[in-house]
N, C-alpha and C positions, 0 to 999 in steps of 0.2 A: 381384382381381389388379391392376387397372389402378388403383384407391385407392393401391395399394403400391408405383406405379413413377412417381404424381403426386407421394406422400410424399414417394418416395428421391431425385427430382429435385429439391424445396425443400430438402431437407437437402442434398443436395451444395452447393447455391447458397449455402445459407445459409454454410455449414463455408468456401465460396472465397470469400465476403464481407471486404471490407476489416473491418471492424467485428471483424467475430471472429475474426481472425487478430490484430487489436491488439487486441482481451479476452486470447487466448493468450499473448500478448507481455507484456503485463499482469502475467498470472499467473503468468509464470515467473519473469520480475524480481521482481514480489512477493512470489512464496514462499522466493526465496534472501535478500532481502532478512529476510523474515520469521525465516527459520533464522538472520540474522545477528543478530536484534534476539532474537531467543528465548534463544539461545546464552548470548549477551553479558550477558544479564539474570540467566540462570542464573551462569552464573561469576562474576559480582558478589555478587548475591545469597545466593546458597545457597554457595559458596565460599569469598568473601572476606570477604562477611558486611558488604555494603554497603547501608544503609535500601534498600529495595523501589523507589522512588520515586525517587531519586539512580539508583542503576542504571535503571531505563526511559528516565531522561530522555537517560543516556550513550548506552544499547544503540540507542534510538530515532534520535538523532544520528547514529550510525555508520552505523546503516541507512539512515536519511535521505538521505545521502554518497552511499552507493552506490547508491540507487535513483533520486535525483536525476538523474545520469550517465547511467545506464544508459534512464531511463523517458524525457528529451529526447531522447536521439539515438536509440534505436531503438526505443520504442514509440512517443512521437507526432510525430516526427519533424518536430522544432522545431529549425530548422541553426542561423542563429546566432542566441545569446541576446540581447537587449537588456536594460541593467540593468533596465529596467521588467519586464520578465519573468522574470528573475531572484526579485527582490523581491517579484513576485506569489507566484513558486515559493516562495518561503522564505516568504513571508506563509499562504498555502495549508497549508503541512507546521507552521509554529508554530500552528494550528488543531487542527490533527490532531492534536501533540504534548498539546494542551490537553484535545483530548477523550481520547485517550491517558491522561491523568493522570486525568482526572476518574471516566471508570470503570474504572479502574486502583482509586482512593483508594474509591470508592464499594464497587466488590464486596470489598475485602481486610478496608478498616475497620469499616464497616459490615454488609454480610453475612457477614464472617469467609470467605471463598473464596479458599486457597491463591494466590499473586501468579501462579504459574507458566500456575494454569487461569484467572485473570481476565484473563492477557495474548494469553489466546487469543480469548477473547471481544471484546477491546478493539481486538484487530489487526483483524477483520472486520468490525465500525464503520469505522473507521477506514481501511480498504481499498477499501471502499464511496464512503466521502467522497473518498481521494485522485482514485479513475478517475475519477468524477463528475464534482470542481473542477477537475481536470485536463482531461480532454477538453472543458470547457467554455472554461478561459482559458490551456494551456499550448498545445496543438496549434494548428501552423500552420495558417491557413486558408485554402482554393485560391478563388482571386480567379475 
């Protein structure tokens, strides 16, 4: 019993940890972000009937917009931007956009895998890299 309330006391700690409340923050911006870039990709796509590729690079964009926004000021709460961080940000996300494409081109042409299921696969790469470069060069640093 006493195992079970050593446990439940690291897990509260952990769960009221700065850290995991910005992974939570994280993950919520990323996943609306993510339904916007999924969406987007569909409706081009399979709709409009926009190359595969041309739409990721749109849907990714708009996502981008919006995650951009939303992931400086309240997930790592970066107040004001300078163009050098700026520039890192947009340099950081045209990475991602790359690796984005790369196995984006890689599972559709190559392995023949629906664009819809490889953008699932490519968001979480890719989701992985963003938190990663970000908490490394976007997040204010306390002096």
């Amino acid at each position: 019993m006493n195992y079970i309330c050593i446990w439940l006391k690291k897990m509260i700690k952990i769960i009221n940890s700065n850290l995991f409340k910005q992974i939570m923050k994280f993950g919520l911006i990323g996943g609306l972000a993510f339904l916007i870039d999924y969406s987007i990709l569909y409706l081009l796509t399979d709709i409009c009937h926009v190359y595969y590729l041309t739409s990721s690079v749109i849907s990714f964009t708009v996502a981008f917009i919006f995650n951009y926004i939303l992931s400086v000021k309240w997930v790592f709460n970066a107040k004001k931007q300078t163009l050098k961080e700026v520039i890192i940000f947009i340099s950081l996300s045209l990475i991602g956009l790359l690796l984005n494409q790369i196995i984006m081109y890689v599972s559709v042409d190559i392995f023949n895998i629906y664009h819809m299921i490889s953008k699932l696969f490519a968001t979480a790469i890719v989701m992985i890299y963003n938190f990663i470069t970000r908490k490394i060069f976007v997040e204010e640093k306390k002096q």
